[in-house]
Structure formats: structure tokens, C-alpha cells
N, CA, C and O atoms as a GROMACS GRO file, in nm:
protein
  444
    1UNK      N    1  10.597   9.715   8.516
    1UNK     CA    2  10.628   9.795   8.634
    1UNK      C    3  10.765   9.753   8.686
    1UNK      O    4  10.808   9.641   8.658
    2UNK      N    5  10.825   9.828   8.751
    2UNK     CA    6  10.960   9.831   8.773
    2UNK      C    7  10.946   9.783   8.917
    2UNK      O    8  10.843   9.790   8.984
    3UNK      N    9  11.115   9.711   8.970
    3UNK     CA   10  11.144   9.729   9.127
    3UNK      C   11  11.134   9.826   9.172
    3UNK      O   12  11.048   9.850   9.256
    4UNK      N   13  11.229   9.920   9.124
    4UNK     CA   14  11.231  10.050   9.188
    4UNK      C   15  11.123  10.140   9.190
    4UNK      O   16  11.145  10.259   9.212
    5UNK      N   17  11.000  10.096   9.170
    5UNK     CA   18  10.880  10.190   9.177
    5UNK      C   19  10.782  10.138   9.340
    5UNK      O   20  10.683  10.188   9.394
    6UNK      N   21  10.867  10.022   9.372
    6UNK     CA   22  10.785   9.968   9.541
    6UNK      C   23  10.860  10.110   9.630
    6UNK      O   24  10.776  10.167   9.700
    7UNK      N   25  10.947  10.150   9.636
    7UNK     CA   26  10.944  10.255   9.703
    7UNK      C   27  10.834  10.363   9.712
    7UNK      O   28  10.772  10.421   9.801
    8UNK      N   29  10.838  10.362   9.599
    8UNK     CA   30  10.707  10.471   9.569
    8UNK      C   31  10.519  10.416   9.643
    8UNK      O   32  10.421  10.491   9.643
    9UNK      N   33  10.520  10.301   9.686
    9UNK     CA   34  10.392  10.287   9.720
    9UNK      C   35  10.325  10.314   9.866
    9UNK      O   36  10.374  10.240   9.950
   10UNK      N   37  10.252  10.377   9.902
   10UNK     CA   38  10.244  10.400  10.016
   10UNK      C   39  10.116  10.337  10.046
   10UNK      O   40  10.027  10.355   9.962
   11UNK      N   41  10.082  10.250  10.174
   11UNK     CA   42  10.036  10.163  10.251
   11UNK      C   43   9.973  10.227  10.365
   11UNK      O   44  10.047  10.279  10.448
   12UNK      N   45   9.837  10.231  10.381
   12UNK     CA   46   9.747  10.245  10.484
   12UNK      C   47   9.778  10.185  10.652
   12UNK      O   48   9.809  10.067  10.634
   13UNK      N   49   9.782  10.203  10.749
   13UNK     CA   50   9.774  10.128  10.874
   13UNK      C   51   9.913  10.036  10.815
   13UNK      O   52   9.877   9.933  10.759
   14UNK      N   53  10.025  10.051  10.818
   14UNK     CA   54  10.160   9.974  10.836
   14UNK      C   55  10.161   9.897  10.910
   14UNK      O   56  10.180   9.777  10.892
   15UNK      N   57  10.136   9.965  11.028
   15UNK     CA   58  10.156   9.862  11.170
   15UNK      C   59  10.090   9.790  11.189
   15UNK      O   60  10.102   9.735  11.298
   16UNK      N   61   9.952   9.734  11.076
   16UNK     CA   62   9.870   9.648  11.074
   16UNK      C   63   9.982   9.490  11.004
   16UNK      O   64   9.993   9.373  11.041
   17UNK      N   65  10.041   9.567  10.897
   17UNK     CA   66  10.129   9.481  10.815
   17UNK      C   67  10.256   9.406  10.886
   17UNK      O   68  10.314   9.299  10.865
   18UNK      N   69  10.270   9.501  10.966
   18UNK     CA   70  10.425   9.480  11.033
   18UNK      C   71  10.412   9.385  11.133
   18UNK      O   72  10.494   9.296  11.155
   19UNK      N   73  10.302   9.404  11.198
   19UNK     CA   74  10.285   9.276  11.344
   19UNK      C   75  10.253   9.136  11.225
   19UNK      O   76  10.287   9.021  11.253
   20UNK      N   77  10.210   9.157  11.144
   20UNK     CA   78  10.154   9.042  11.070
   20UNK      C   79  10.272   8.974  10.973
   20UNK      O   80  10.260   8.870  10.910
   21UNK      N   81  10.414   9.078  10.979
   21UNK     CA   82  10.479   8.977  10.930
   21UNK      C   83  10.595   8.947  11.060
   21UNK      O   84  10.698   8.882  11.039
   22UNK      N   85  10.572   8.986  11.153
   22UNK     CA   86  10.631   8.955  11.248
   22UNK      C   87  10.598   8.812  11.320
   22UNK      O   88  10.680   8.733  11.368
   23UNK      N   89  10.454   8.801  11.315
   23UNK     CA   90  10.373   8.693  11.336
   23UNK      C   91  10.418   8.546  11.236
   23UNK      O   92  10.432   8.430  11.272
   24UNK      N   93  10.432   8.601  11.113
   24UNK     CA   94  10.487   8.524  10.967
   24UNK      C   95  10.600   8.447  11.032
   24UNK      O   96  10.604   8.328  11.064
   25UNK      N   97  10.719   8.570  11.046
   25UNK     CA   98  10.854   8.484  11.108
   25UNK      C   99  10.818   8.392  11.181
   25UNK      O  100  10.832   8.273  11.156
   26UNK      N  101  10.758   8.450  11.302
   26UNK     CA  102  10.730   8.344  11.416
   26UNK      C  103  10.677   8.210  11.382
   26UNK      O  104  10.736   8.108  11.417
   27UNK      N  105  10.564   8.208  11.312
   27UNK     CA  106  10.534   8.087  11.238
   27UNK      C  107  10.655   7.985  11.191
   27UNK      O  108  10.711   7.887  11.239
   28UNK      N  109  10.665   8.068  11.059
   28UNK     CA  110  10.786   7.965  11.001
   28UNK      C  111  10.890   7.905  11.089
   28UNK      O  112  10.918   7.786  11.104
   29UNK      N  113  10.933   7.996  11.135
   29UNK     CA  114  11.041   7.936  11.266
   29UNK      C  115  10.999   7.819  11.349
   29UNK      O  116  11.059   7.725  11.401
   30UNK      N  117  10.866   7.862  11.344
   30UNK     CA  118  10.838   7.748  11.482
   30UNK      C  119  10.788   7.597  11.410
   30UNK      O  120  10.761   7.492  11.469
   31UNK      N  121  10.785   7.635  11.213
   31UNK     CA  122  10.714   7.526  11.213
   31UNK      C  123  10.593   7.479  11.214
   31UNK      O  124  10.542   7.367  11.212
   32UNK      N  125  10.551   7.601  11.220
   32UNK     CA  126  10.410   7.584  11.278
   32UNK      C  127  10.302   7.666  11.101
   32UNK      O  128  10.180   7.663  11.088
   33UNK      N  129  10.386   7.715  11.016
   33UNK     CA  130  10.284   7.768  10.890
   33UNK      C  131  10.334   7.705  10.814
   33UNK      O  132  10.452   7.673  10.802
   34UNK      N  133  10.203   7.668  10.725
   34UNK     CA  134  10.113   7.549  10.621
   34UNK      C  135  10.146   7.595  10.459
   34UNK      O  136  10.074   7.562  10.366
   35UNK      N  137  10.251   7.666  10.448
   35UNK     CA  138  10.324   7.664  10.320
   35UNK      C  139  10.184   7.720  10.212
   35UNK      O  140  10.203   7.740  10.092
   36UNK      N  141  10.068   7.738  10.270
   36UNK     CA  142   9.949   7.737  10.174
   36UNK      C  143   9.888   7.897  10.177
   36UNK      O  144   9.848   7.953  10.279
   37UNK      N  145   9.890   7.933  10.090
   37UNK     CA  146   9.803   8.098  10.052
   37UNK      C  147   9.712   8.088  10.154
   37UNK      O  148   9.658   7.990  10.205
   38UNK      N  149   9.700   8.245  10.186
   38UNK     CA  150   9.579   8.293  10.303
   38UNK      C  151   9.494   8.407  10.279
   38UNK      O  152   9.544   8.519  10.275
   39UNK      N  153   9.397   8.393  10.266
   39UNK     CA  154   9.342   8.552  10.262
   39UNK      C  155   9.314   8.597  10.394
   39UNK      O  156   9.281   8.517  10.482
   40UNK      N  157   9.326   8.716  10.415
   40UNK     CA  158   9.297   8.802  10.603
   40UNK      C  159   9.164   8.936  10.536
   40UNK      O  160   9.154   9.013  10.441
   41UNK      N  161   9.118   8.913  10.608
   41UNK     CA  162   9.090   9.098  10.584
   41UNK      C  163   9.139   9.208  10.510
   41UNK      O  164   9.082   9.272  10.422
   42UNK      N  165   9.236   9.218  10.549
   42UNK     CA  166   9.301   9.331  10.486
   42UNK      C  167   9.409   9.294  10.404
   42UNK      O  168   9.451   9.377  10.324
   43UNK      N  169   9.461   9.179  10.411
   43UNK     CA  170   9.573   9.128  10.343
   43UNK      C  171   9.568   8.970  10.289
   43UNK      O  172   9.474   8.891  10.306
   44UNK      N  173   9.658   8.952  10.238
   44UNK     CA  174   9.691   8.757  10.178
   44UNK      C  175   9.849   8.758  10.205
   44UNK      O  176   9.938   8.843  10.205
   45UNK      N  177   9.839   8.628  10.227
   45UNK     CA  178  10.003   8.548  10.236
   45UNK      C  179   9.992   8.459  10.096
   45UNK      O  180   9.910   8.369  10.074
   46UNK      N  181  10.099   8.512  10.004
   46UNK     CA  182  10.104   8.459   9.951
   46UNK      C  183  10.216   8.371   9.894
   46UNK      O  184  10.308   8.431   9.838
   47UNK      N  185  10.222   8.212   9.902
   47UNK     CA  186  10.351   8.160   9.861
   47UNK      C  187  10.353   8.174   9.704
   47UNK      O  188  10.253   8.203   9.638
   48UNK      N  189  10.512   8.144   9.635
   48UNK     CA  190  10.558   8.169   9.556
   48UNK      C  191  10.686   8.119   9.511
   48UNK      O  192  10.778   8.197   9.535
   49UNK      N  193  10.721   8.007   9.450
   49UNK     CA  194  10.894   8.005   9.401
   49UNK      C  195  10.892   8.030   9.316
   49UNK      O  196  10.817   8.013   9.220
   50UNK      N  197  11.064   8.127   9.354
   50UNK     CA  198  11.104   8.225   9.273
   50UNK      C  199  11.269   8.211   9.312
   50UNK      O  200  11.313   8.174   9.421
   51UNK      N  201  11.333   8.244   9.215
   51UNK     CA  202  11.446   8.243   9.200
   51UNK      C  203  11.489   8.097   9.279
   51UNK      O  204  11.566   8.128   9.369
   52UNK      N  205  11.472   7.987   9.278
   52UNK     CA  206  11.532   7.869   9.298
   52UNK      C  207  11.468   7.865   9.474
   52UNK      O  208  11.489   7.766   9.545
   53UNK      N  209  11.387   7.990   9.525
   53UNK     CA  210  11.362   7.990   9.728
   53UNK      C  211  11.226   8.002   9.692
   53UNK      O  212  11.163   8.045   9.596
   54UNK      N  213  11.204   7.950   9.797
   54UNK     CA  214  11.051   7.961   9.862
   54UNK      C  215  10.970   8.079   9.915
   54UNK      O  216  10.960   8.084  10.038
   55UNK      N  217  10.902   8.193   9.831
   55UNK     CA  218  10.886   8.324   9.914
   55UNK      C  219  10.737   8.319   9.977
   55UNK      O  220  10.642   8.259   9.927
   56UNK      N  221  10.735   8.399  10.105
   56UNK     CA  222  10.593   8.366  10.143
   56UNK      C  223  10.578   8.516  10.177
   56UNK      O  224  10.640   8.565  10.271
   57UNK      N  225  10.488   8.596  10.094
   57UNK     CA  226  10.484   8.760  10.043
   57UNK      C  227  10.350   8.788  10.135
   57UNK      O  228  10.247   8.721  10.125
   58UNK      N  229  10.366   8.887  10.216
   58UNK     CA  230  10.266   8.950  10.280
   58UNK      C  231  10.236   9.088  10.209
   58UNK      O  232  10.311   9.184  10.200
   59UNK      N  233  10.099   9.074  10.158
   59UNK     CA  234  10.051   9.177  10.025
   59UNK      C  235   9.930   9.225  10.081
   59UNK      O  236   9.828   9.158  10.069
   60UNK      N  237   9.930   9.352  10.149
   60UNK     CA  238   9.787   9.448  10.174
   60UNK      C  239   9.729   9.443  10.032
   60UNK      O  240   9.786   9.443   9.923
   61UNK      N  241   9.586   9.439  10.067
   61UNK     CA  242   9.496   9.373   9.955
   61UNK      C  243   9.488   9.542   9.863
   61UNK      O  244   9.496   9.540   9.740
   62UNK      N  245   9.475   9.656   9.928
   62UNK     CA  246   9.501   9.780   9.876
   62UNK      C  247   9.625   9.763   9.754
   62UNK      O  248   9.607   9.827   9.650
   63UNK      N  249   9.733   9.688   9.763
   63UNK     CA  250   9.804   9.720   9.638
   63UNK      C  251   9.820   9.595   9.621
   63UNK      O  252   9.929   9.546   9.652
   64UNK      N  253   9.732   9.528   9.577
   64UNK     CA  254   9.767   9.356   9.499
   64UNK      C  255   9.745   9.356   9.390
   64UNK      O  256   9.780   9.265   9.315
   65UNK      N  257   9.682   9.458   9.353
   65UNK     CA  258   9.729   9.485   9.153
   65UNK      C  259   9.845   9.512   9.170
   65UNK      O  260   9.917   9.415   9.145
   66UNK      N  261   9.919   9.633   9.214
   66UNK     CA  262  10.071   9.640   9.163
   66UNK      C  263  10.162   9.523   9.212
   66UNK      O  264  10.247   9.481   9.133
   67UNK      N  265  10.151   9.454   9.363
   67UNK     CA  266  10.224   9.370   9.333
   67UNK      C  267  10.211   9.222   9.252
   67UNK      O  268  10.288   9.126   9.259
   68UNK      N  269  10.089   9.235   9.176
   68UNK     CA  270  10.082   9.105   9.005
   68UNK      C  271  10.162   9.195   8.958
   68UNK      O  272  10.280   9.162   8.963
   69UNK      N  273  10.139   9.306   8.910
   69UNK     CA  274  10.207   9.345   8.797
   69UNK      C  275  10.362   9.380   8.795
   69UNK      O  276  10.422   9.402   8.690
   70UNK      N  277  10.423   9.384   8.927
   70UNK     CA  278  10.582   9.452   8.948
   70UNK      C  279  10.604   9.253   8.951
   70UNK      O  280  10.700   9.209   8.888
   71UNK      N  281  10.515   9.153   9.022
   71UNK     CA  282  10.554   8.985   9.016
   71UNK      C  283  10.567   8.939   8.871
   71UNK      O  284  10.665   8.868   8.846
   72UNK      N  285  10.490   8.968   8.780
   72UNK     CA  286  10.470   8.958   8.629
   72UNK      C  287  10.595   8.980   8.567
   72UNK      O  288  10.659   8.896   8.504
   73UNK      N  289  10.631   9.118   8.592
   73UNK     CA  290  10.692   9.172   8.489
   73UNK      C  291  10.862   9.170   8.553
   73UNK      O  292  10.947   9.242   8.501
   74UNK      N  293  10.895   9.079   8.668
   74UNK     CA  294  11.015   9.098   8.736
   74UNK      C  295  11.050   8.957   8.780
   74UNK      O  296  11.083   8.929   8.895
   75UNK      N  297  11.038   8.849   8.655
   75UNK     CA  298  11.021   8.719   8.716
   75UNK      C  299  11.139   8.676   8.800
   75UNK      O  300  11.139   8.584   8.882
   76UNK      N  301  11.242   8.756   8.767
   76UNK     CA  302  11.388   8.695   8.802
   76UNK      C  303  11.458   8.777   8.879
   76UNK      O  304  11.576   8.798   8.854
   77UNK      N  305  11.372   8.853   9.018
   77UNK     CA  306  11.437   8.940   9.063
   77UNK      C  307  11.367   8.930   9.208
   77UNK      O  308  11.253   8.884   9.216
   78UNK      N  309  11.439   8.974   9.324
   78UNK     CA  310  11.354   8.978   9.451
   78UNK      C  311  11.256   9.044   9.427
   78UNK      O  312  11.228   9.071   9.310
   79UNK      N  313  11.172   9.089   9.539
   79UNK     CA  314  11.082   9.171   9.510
   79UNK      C  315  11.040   9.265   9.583
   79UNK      O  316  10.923   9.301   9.596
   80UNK      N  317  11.170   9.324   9.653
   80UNK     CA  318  11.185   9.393   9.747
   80UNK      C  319  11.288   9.319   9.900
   80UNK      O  320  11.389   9.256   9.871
   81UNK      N  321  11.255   9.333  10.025
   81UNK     CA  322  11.294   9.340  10.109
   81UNK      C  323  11.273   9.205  10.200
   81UNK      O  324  11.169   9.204  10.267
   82UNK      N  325  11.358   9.090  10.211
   82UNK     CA  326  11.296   8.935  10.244
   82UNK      C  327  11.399   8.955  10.371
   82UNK      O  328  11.479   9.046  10.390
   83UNK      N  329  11.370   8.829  10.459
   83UNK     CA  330  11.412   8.773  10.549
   83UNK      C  331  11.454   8.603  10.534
   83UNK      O  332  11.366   8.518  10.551
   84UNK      N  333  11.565   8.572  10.508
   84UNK     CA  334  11.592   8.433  10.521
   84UNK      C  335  11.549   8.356  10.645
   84UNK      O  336  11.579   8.406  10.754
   85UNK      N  337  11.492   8.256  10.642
   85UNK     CA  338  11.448   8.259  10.765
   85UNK      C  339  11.526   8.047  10.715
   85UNK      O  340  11.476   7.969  10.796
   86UNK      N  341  11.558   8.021  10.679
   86UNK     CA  342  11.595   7.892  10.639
   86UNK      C  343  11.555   7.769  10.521
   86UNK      O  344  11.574   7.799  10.403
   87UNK      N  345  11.521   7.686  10.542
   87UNK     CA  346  11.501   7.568  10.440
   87UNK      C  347  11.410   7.517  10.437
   87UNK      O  348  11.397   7.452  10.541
   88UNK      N  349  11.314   7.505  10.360
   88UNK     CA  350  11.173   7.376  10.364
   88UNK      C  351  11.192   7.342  10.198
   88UNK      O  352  11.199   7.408  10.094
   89UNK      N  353  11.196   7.207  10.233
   89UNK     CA  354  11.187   7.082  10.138
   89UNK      C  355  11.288   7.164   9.995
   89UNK      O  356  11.259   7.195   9.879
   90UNK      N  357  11.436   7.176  10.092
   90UNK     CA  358  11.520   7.197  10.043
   90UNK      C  359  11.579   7.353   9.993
   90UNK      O  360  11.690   7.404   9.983
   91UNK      N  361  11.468   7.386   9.974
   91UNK     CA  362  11.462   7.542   9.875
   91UNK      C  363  11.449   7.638  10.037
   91UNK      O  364  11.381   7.616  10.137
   92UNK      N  365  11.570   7.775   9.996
   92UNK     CA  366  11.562   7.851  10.084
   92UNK      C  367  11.404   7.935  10.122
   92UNK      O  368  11.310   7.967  10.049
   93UNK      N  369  11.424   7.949  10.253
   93UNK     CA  370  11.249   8.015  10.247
   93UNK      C  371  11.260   8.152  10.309
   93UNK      O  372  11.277   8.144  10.431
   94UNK      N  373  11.256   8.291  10.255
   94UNK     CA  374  11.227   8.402  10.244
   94UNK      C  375  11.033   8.484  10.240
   94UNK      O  376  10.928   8.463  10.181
   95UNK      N  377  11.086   8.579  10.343
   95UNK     CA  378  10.968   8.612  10.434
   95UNK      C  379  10.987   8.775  10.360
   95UNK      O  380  11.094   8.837  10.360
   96UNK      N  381  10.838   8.829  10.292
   96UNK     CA  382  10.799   8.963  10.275
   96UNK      C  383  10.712   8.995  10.317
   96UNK      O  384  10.631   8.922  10.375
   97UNK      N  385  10.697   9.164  10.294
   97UNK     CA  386  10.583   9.244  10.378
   97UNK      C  387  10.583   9.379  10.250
   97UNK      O  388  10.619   9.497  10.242
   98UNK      N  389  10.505   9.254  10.148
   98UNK     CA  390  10.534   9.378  10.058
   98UNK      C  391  10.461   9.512  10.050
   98UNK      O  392  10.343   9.518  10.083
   99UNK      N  393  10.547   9.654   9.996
   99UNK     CA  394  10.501   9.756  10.067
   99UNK      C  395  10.514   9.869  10.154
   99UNK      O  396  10.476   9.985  10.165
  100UNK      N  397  10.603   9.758  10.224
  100UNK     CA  398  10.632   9.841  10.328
  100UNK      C  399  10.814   9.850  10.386
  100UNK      O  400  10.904   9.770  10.414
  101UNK      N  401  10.793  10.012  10.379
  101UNK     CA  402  10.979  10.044  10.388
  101UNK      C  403  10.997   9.941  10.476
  101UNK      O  404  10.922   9.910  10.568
  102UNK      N  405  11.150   9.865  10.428
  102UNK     CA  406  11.244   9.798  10.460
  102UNK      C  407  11.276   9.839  10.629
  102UNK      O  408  11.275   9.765  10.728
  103UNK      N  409  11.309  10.003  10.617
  103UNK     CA  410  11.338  10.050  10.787
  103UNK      C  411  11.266  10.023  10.866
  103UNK      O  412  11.312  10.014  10.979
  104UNK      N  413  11.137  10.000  10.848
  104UNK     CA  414  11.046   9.995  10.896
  104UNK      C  415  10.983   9.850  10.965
  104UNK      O  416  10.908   9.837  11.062
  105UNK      N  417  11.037   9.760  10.889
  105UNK     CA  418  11.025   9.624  10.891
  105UNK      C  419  11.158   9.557  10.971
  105UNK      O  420  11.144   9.468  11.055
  106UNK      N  421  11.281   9.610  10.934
  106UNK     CA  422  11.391   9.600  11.014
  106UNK      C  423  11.390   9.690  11.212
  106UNK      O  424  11.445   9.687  11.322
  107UNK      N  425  11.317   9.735  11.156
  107UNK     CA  426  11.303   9.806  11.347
  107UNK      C  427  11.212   9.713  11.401
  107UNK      O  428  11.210   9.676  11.518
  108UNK      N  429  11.153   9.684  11.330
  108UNK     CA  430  11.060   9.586  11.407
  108UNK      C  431  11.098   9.473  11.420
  108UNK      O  432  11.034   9.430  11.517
  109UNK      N  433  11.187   9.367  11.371
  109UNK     CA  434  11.241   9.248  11.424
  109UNK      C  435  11.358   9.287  11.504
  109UNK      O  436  11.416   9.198  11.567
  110UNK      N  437  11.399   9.403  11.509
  110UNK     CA  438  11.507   9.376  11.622
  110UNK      C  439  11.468   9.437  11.749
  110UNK      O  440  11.540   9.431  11.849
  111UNK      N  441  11.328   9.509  11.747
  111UNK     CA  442  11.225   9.542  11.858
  111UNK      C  443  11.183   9.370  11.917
  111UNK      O  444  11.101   9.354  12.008
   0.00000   0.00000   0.00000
């Protein structure tokens, strides 16, 4: 599966996703999240290094087959739309909400 096919996926209740990676930032920033996989209800946090950074991927459980299979098959590539948010134990650490348009995710941190 390709990058360019996450455009194509469309996601149930967004705004379920979006406060939840808004919540994500807030964490990391503060220091306060445990670097460790989560399952929720409707979703998982999942960590991951990749490309030399630390990614911590917010994946609605509705498309966590496609994102194994677009993670599988795209070892050496973002995986969409991250947020640098800084450094833990050296390696940059980058924040997703995979899934969900970029515009969509960008209105909301500067909301």
C-alpha cells in the first residue's frame, strides 16, 4: 500500500481523534506520557522508531489493518502528517493522528 493512498481513507467521528491527539501533544510536552503503547476504545497509541525519531501514531482501531500495511510496506518514509514536538532519549519525537486530513489536525492546534 502506498503513502499516497492515506488521503483516500475516511474516518468515523474525527473529532473523537482530534481531541485525542491534541491531548497526545499535551502529554508529551508536559512530560507527563509513558513512551508505552495504549489501547482506548476506539483507538491505540502507538510508539514506533522510524526514520532515526521517535513516532507516537494515533490509529482509530477502524483502519489498523491499513495502517500495518501502508507501516510494512513504507519502512523509510513518514507516514503522513507529524508534529515535532522535541527530544526523548535523544531521538526526535513526532506526534500522529493517523487518518485524519492534515487541515484538519492543523486547525485544531492552532484553535
Amino acid at each position: 500500500m502506498k503513502i499516497k493512498e492515506i488521503g483516500n481513507i475516511k474516518v468515523d467521528n474525527k473529532e473523537r481523534y482530534i481531541k485525542a491527539f491534541i491531548d497526545l501533544i499535551k502529554s508529551v510536552k508536559s512530560n507527563c506520557f509513558n513512551y508505552q503503547d495504549k489501547e482506548y476504545t476506539d483507538y491505540l497509541i502507538i510508539n514506533e522508531n522510524r526514520l532515526n525519531s521517535h513516532f507516537i501514531h494515533i490509529v482509530p482501531k477502524e483502519i489498523l489493518n491499513t495502517f500495518n500495511k501502508i507501516k510494512d510496506s513504507n519502512p523509510e518514509q513518514f507516514l503522513g502528517f507529524s508534529i515535532f514536538l522535541g527530544k526523548y532519549n535523544d531521538k526526535e519525537v513526532r506526534v500522529s493522528c493517523f487518518g485524519i486530513p492534515c487541515s484538519d489536525l492543523t486547525r485544531a492546534i492552532i484553535n
